[in-house]
C-alpha positions as CSV (number, residue, x, y, z in Angstrom):
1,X,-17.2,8.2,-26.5
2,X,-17.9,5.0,-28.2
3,X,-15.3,2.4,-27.9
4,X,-15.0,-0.8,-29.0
5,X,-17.2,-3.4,-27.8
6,X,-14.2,-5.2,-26.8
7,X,-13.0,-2.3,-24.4
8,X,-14.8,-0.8,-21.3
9,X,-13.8,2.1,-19.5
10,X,-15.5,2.5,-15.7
11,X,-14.4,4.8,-12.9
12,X,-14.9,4.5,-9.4
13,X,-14.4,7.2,-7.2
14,X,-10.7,8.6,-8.4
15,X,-9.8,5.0,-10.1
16,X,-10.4,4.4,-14.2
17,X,-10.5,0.9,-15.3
18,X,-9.8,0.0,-18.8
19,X,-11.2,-3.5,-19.4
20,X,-10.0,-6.0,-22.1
21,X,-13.0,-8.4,-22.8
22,X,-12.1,-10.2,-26.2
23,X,-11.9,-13.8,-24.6
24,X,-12.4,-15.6,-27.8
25,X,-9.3,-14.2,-28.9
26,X,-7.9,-14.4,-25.7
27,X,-7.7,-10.3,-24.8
28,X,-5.4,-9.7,-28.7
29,X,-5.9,-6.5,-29.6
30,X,-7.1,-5.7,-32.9
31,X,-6.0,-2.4,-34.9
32,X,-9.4,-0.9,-33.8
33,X,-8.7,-1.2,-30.1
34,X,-5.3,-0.1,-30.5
35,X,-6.6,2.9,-32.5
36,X,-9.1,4.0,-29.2
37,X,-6.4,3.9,-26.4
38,X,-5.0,7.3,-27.0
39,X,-9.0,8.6,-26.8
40,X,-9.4,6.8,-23.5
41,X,-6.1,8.2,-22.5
42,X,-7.1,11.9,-23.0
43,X,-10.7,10.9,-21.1
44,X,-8.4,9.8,-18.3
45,X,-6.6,13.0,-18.3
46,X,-9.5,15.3,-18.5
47,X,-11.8,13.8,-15.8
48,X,-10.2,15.9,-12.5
49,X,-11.8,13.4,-10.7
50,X,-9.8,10.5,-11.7
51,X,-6.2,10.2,-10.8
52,X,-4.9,6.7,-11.0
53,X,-5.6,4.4,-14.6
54,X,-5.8,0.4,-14.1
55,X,-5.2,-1.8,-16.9
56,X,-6.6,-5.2,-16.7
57,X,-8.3,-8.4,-18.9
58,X,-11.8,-9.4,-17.7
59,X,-12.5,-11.6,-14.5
60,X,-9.3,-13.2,-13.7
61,X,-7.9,-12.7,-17.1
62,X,-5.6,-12.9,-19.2
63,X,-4.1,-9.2,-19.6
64,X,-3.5,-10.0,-23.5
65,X,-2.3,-12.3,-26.1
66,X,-1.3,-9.4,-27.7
67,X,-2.2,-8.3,-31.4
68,X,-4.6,-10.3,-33.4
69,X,-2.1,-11.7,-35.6
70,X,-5.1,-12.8,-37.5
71,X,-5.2,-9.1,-38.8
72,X,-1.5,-9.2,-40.2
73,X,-3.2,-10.8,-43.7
74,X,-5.4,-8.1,-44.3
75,X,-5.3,-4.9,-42.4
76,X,-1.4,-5.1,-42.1
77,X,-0.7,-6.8,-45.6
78,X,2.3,-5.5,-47.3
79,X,4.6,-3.2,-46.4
80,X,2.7,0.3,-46.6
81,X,-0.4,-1.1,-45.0
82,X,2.3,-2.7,-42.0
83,X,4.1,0.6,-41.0
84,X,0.6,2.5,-41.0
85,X,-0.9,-0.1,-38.9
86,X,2.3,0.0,-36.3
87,X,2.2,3.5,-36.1
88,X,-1.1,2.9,-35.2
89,X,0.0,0.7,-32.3
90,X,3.1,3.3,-31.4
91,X,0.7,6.0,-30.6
92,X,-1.1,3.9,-28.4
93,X,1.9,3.0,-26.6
94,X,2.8,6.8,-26.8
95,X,-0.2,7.9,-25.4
96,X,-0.5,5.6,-22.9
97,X,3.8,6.2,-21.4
98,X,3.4,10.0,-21.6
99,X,0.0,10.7,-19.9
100,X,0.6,12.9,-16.7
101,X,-1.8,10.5,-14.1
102,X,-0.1,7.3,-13.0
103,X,-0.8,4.1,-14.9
104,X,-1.0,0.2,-13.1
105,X,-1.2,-2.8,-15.3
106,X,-2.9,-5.7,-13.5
107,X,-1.7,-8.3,-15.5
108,X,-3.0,-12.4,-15.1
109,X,-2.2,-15.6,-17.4
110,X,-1.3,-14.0,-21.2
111,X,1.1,-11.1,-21.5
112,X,2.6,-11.4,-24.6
113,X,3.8,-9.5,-27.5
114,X,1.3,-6.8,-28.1
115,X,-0.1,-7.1,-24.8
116,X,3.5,-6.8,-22.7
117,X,4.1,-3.5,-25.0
118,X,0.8,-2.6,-23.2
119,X,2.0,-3.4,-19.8
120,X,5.4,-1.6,-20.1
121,X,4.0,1.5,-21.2
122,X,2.3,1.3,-17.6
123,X,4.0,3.0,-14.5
124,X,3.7,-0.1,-12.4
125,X,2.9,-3.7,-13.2
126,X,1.2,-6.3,-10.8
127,X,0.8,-10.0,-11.2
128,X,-0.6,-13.1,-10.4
129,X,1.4,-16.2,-10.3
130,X,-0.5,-17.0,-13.5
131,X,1.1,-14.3,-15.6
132,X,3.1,-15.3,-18.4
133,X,5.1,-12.8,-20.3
134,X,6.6,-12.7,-23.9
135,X,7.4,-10.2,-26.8
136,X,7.3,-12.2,-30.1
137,X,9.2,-10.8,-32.9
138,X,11.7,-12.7,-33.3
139,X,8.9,-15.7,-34.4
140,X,7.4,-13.2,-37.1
141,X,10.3,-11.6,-38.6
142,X,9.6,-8.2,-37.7
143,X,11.9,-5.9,-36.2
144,X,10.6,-4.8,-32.9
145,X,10.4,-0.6,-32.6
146,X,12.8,1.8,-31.3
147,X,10.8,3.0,-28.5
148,X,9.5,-0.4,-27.4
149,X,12.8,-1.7,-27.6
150,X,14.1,1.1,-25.2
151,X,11.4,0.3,-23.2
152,X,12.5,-3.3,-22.5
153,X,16.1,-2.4,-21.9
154,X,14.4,0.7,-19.3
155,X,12.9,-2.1,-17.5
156,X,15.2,-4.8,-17.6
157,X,18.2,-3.9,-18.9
158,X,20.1,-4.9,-21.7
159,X,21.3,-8.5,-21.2
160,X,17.5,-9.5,-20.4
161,X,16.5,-7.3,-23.1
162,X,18.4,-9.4,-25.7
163,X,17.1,-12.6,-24.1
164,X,13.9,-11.7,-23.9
165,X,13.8,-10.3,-28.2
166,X,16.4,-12.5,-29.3
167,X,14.6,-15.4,-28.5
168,X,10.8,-15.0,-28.1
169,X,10.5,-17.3,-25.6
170,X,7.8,-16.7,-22.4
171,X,8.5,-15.9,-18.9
172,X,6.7,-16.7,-15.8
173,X,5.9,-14.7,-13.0
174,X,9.1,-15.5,-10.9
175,X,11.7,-14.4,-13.3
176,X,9.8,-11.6,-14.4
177,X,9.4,-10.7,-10.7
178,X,13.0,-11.3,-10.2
179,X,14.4,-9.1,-13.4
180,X,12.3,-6.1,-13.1
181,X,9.5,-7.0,-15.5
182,X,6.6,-6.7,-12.6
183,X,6.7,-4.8,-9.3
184,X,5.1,-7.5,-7.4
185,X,3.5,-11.1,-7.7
186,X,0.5,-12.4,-5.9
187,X,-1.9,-15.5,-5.6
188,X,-4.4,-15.3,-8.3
189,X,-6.9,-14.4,-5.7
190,X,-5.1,-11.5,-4.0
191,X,-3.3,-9.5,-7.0
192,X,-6.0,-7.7,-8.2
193,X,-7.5,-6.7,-4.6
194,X,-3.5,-5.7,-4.5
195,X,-3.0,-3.8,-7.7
196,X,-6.5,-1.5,-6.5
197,X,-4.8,-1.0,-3.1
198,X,-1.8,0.2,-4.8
199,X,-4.2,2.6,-7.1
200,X,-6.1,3.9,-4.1
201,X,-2.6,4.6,-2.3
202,X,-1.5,6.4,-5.7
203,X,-4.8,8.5,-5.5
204,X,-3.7,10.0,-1.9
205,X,-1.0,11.2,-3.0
206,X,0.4,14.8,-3.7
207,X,-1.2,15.1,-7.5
208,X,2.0,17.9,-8.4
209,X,4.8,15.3,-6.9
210,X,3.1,12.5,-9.2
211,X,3.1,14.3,-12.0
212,X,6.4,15.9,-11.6
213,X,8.2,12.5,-11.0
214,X,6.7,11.0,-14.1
215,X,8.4,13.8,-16.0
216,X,11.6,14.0,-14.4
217,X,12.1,9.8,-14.8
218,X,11.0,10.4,-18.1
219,X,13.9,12.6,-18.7
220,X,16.3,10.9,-16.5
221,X,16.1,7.6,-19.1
222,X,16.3,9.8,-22.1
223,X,20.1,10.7,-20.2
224,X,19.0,14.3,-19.4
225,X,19.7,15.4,-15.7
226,X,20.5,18.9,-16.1
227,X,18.7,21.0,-13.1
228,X,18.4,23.8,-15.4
229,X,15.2,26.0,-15.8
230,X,12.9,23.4,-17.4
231,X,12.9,21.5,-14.0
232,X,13.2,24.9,-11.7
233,X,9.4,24.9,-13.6
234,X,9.1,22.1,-11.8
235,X,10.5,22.9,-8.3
236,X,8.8,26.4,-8.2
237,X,5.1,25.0,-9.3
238,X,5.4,22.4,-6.4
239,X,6.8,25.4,-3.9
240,X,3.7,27.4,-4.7
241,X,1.4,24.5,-5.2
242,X,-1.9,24.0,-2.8
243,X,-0.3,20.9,-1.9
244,X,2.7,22.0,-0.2
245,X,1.3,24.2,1.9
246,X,-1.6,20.7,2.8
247,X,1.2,18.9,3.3
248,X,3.6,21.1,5.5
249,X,0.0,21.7,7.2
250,X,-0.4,18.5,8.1
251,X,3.0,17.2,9.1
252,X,2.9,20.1,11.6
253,X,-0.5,19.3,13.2
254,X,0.3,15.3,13.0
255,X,-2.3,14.2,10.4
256,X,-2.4,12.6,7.0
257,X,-2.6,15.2,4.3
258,X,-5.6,15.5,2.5
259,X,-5.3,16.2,-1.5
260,X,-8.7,14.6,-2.5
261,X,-9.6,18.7,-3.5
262,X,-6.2,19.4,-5.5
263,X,-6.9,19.0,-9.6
264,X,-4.5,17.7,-11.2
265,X,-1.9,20.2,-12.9
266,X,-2.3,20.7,-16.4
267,X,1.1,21.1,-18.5
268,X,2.7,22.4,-21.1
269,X,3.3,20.6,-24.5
270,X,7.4,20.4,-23.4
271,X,5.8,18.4,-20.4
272,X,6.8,20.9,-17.2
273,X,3.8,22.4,-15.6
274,X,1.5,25.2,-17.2
Protein backbone atom coordinates (compact mmCIF):
# COMPACT_ATOMS: atom_id res chain seq x y z
CA UNK A 1 0.00 0.00 0.00
CA UNK A 2 1.01 3.63 -0.44
CA UNK A 3 1.34 5.50 2.75
CA UNK A 4 2.14 8.72 3.40
CA UNK A 5 5.55 9.92 2.77
CA UNK A 6 5.68 10.84 6.31
CA UNK A 7 5.07 7.10 7.50
CA UNK A 8 7.29 3.93 6.77
CA UNK A 9 6.38 0.58 7.54
CA UNK A 10 9.51 -2.12 7.47
CA UNK A 11 9.64 -5.61 8.86
CA UNK A 12 12.42 -7.55 9.95
CA UNK A 13 12.14 -11.09 10.56
CA UNK A 14 8.73 -11.31 12.88
CA UNK A 15 9.04 -7.37 13.98
CA UNK A 16 7.07 -4.37 11.95
CA UNK A 17 8.29 -0.96 12.42
CA UNK A 18 6.03 1.92 11.92
CA UNK A 19 8.26 5.06 11.41
CA UNK A 20 7.22 8.64 12.08
CA UNK A 21 9.54 10.90 9.94
CA UNK A 22 7.86 14.47 9.82
CA UNK A 23 10.69 16.31 11.67
CA UNK A 24 9.82 19.69 10.40
CA UNK A 25 6.76 19.31 12.31
CA UNK A 26 8.37 17.56 14.87
CA UNK A 27 6.57 13.79 14.15
CA UNK A 28 2.53 15.85 14.46
CA UNK A 29 0.41 13.85 12.73
CA UNK A 30 -1.71 15.23 10.10
CA UNK A 31 -5.41 13.90 9.29
CA UNK A 32 -3.78 11.95 6.37
CA UNK A 33 -1.41 9.92 8.62
CA UNK A 34 -4.06 9.45 11.07
CA UNK A 35 -6.34 8.28 8.21
CA UNK A 36 -3.48 5.29 7.13
CA UNK A 37 -2.95 3.70 10.55
CA UNK A 38 -5.88 1.45 10.61
CA UNK A 39 -4.50 0.16 6.87
CA UNK A 40 -1.06 -0.45 8.40
CA UNK A 41 -2.85 -2.11 11.23
CA UNK A 42 -4.65 -4.70 9.15
CA UNK A 43 -1.06 -5.20 7.00
CA UNK A 44 0.26 -6.03 10.51
CA UNK A 45 -2.38 -8.44 11.14
CA UNK A 46 -2.35 -10.22 7.81
CA UNK A 47 1.45 -10.79 7.44
CA UNK A 48 1.69 -14.45 9.53
CA UNK A 49 5.15 -13.62 9.55
CA UNK A 50 5.02 -10.71 11.74
CA UNK A 51 4.00 -10.87 15.37
CA UNK A 52 5.11 -8.01 17.31
CA UNK A 53 4.32 -3.93 15.94
CA UNK A 54 7.01 -1.17 17.15
CA UNK A 55 5.96 2.32 17.10
CA UNK A 56 8.67 4.86 16.99
CA UNK A 57 9.82 8.64 15.61
CA UNK A 58 12.90 8.60 13.24
CA UNK A 59 16.57 8.31 14.61
CA UNK A 60 16.46 9.14 18.20
CA UNK A 61 13.16 10.91 17.84
CA UNK A 62 10.74 12.48 19.11
CA UNK A 63 7.69 9.80 19.12
CA UNK A 64 5.21 12.87 18.29
CA UNK A 65 4.13 16.29 18.95
CA UNK A 66 0.99 15.07 18.30
CA UNK A 67 -1.66 16.52 15.71
CA UNK A 68 -0.71 19.18 13.39
CA UNK A 69 -2.68 21.81 15.05
CA UNK A 70 -1.91 23.70 12.05
CA UNK A 71 -4.71 21.66 10.31
CA UNK A 72 -7.44 22.66 13.04
CA UNK A 73 -8.03 26.05 10.56
CA UNK A 74 -8.85 24.18 7.67
CA UNK A 75 -9.37 20.52 7.59
CA UNK A 76 -10.98 20.62 11.16
CA UNK A 77 -12.78 24.16 10.78
CA UNK A 78 -16.14 24.29 12.32
CA UNK A 79 -17.93 22.02 14.05
CA UNK A 80 -19.04 19.29 11.29
CA UNK A 81 -15.66 19.28 9.73
CA UNK A 82 -14.07 18.78 13.72
CA UNK A 83 -16.16 15.68 14.72
CA UNK A 84 -15.40 14.04 11.14
CA UNK A 85 -11.83 14.74 11.51
CA UNK A 86 -11.79 13.20 15.27
CA UNK A 87 -13.54 10.26 14.26
CA UNK A 88 -10.94 10.09 11.95
CA UNK A 89 -8.30 10.05 14.67
CA UNK A 90 -10.68 7.50 16.96
CA UNK A 91 -10.42 4.84 14.41
CA UNK A 92 -6.90 5.10 14.38
CA UNK A 93 -6.66 4.77 18.03
CA UNK A 94 -9.38 1.99 17.60
CA UNK A 95 -7.53 0.07 15.24
CA UNK A 96 -4.44 0.32 16.70
CA UNK A 97 -5.88 -0.92 20.80
CA UNK A 98 -7.88 -3.74 19.27
CA UNK A 99 -5.45 -5.51 16.81
CA UNK A 100 -4.78 -9.17 18.05
CA UNK A 101 -0.58 -8.94 17.73
CA UNK A 102 1.06 -7.07 20.58
CA UNK A 103 1.92 -3.37 20.10
CA UNK A 104 5.40 -1.47 21.78
CA UNK A 105 5.64 2.17 21.56
CA UNK A 106 9.25 3.32 21.60
CA UNK A 107 8.80 6.65 22.67
CA UNK A 108 11.94 9.56 22.84
CA UNK A 109 11.71 13.53 23.54
CA UNK A 110 7.86 14.68 22.27
CA UNK A 111 4.83 12.66 23.44
CA UNK A 112 2.24 14.83 23.57
CA UNK A 113 -1.34 15.14 22.84
CA UNK A 114 -2.02 13.39 19.65
CA UNK A 115 1.09 11.52 19.95
CA UNK A 116 0.54 10.13 23.79
CA UNK A 117 -3.14 8.96 22.45
CA UNK A 118 -0.73 7.03 20.04
CA UNK A 119 1.35 5.54 22.67
CA UNK A 120 -1.55 4.46 25.01
CA UNK A 121 -3.26 2.70 22.44
CA UNK A 122 0.08 0.52 22.53
CA UNK A 123 0.41 -2.63 24.71
CA UNK A 124 3.62 -1.54 26.16
CA UNK A 125 5.46 1.80 26.24
CA UNK A 126 9.43 2.25 26.48
CA UNK A 127 11.31 5.35 27.06
CA UNK A 128 14.26 7.26 27.07
CA UNK A 129 15.02 9.68 29.73
CA UNK A 130 14.30 12.30 27.04
CA UNK A 131 10.59 11.51 26.71
CA UNK A 132 8.23 14.07 27.66
CA UNK A 133 4.59 13.40 27.86
CA UNK A 134 1.40 15.60 27.67
CA UNK A 135 -2.34 15.40 26.48
CA UNK A 136 -3.32 19.03 25.63
CA UNK A 137 -6.91 19.73 25.71
CA UNK A 138 -7.39 21.51 28.26
CA UNK A 139 -5.16 24.45 26.31
CA UNK A 140 -7.57 24.14 23.20
CA UNK A 141 -10.92 23.90 24.64
CA UNK A 142 -11.85 20.64 23.38
CA UNK A 143 -13.21 17.98 25.27
CA UNK A 144 -10.97 15.01 25.18
CA UNK A 145 -13.01 11.52 23.98
CA UNK A 146 -14.59 8.93 25.83
CA UNK A 147 -12.38 6.23 24.90
CA UNK A 148 -9.11 8.15 25.24
CA UNK A 149 -10.15 9.41 28.39
CA UNK A 150 -10.77 5.76 29.65
CA UNK A 151 -7.62 5.10 28.35
CA UNK A 152 -5.74 7.46 30.62
CA UNK A 153 -7.64 6.54 33.78
CA UNK A 154 -6.79 2.42 32.48
CA UNK A 155 -3.29 3.49 32.71
CA UNK A 156 -2.92 5.71 35.41
CA UNK A 157 -5.88 5.94 37.25
CA UNK A 158 -8.09 8.48 38.10
CA UNK A 159 -6.34 11.04 40.32
CA UNK A 160 -3.41 11.15 37.63
CA UNK A 161 -5.91 11.16 35.00
CA UNK A 162 -7.50 14.47 36.23
CA UNK A 163 -3.97 15.93 36.72
CA UNK A 164 -2.77 15.02 33.68
CA UNK A 165 -6.34 16.56 31.49
CA UNK A 166 -7.15 19.03 33.93
CA UNK A 167 -4.15 20.74 33.50
CA UNK A 168 -2.19 20.10 30.25
CA UNK A 169 0.89 20.34 31.73
CA UNK A 170 4.01 17.78 30.45
CA UNK A 171 5.57 15.03 32.31
CA UNK A 172 9.01 13.73 32.19
CA UNK A 173 10.20 10.39 32.10
CA UNK A 174 10.46 9.78 35.96
CA UNK A 175 6.92 10.45 36.87
CA UNK A 176 5.62 8.95 33.99
CA UNK A 177 7.79 5.93 34.94
CA UNK A 178 6.60 6.16 38.38
CA UNK A 179 2.63 6.44 37.66
CA UNK A 180 2.20 3.90 35.08
CA UNK A 181 2.49 5.99 31.96
CA UNK A 182 5.69 3.89 30.58
CA UNK A 183 6.88 0.30 31.42
CA UNK A 184 10.40 1.23 31.57
CA UNK A 185 12.93 4.14 31.10
CA UNK A 186 16.37 3.98 29.60
CA UNK A 187 19.45 6.18 28.54
CA UNK A 188 18.77 7.59 25.22
CA UNK A 189 21.32 5.19 23.83
CA UNK A 190 19.97 1.96 25.27
CA UNK A 191 15.91 2.33 25.02
CA UNK A 192 15.47 1.51 21.69
CA UNK A 193 18.07 -1.57 21.62
CA UNK A 194 15.63 -2.24 24.82
CA UNK A 195 12.15 -1.75 23.38
CA UNK A 196 13.42 -4.40 20.14
CA UNK A 197 14.64 -6.88 22.85
CA UNK A 198 11.35 -6.61 24.50
CA UNK A 199 9.68 -7.16 20.69
CA UNK A 200 11.94 -10.11 19.98
CA UNK A 201 10.98 -11.70 23.50
CA UNK A 202 7.21 -10.94 22.56
CA UNK A 203 7.82 -12.80 19.20
CA UNK A 204 8.89 -16.19 21.13
CA UNK A 205 6.15 -16.38 22.69
CA UNK A 206 2.96 -18.73 22.55
CA UNK A 207 1.00 -16.65 19.61
CA UNK A 208 -2.71 -18.22 21.16
CA UNK A 209 -1.67 -17.00 25.01
CA UNK A 210 -0.81 -13.44 23.37
CA UNK A 211 -3.71 -13.10 21.74
CA UNK A 212 -6.00 -14.49 24.29
CA UNK A 213 -4.59 -12.14 27.05
CA UNK A 214 -5.10 -9.15 24.96
CA UNK A 215 -8.75 -10.07 24.81
CA UNK A 216 -9.37 -11.12 28.23
CA UNK A 217 -7.55 -7.55 29.72
CA UNK A 218 -9.58 -6.00 27.16
CA UNK A 219 -12.64 -7.28 28.87
CA UNK A 220 -11.43 -7.27 32.24
CA UNK A 221 -11.20 -3.09 32.00
CA UNK A 222 -14.54 -2.98 30.31
CA UNK A 223 -15.66 -4.72 34.18
CA UNK A 224 -16.54 -8.03 32.48
CA UNK A 225 -15.02 -11.18 34.25
CA UNK A 226 -17.58 -13.67 33.79
CA UNK A 227 -15.83 -17.22 32.88
CA UNK A 228 -18.78 -17.99 30.88
CA UNK A 229 -18.66 -19.56 27.26
CA UNK A 230 -17.22 -16.60 25.36
CA UNK A 231 -13.84 -17.27 27.29
CA UNK A 232 -14.35 -21.25 27.55
CA UNK A 233 -13.68 -20.21 23.50
CA UNK A 234 -10.80 -19.14 24.81
CA UNK A 235 -9.57 -21.97 27.14
CA UNK A 236 -10.63 -24.81 24.70
CA UNK A 237 -8.73 -23.08 21.45
CA UNK A 238 -5.47 -22.88 23.63
CA UNK A 239 -6.18 -26.69 25.05
CA UNK A 240 -6.28 -27.86 21.47
CA UNK A 241 -3.88 -25.36 20.10
CA UNK A 242 -0.33 -26.50 18.28
CA UNK A 243 1.24 -24.63 20.96
CA UNK A 244 0.20 -26.40 23.97
CA UNK A 245 1.08 -29.54 22.94
CA UNK A 246 5.08 -27.40 21.79
CA UNK A 247 5.02 -26.25 25.02
CA UNK A 248 4.06 -29.22 27.31
CA UNK A 249 6.72 -30.86 24.67
CA UNK A 250 9.26 -28.96 25.70
CA UNK A 251 8.95 -28.49 29.42
CA UNK A 252 9.13 -32.28 29.47
CA UNK A 253 12.28 -32.75 27.34
CA UNK A 254 13.95 -29.50 29.20
CA UNK A 255 14.08 -27.04 26.18
CA UNK A 256 12.77 -23.69 25.16
CA UNK A 257 9.59 -24.13 23.16
CA UNK A 258 9.69 -23.23 19.74
CA UNK A 259 6.47 -21.38 18.18
CA UNK A 260 8.42 -19.55 15.31
CA UNK A 261 5.94 -22.17 12.85
CA UNK A 262 2.47 -21.39 14.82
CA UNK A 263 0.28 -18.59 12.65
CA UNK A 264 -1.23 -16.46 14.51
CA UNK A 265 -5.02 -17.32 15.35
CA UNK A 266 -7.50 -15.53 13.40
CA UNK A 267 -10.77 -14.44 15.38
CA UNK A 268 -13.99 -13.81 15.32
CA UNK A 269 -15.62 -10.35 14.95
CA UNK A 270 -16.86 -10.72 19.01
CA UNK A 271 -12.93 -11.01 19.44
CA UNK A 272 -12.62 -14.92 20.89
CA UNK A 273 -10.85 -17.22 18.53
CA UNK A 274 -12.39 -18.47 15.04
Amino acid sequence: MNLPEELALTVDGPVATLTIDRPAKRNAFALRMWAAVPAVVRLVEDNDDVRVLVIRGAGDGPFSAGADIAEFQTVRKGEEAAAAYSEVVHEAERALATMSKPTVALVQGWCVGGGCELALACDIRIADDTARFGITPSKLGVVYHQMSTARVVETVGPAWARYILFTGDLLDAEVALRIGLVHEVHPVDQAAARAYALAATLATRAPITLAGAKQLIARAVAGEAADDEWAQRWYRASYASREYAEGVEAFVGKRQPDFGGIPWPKLDEDGAPA
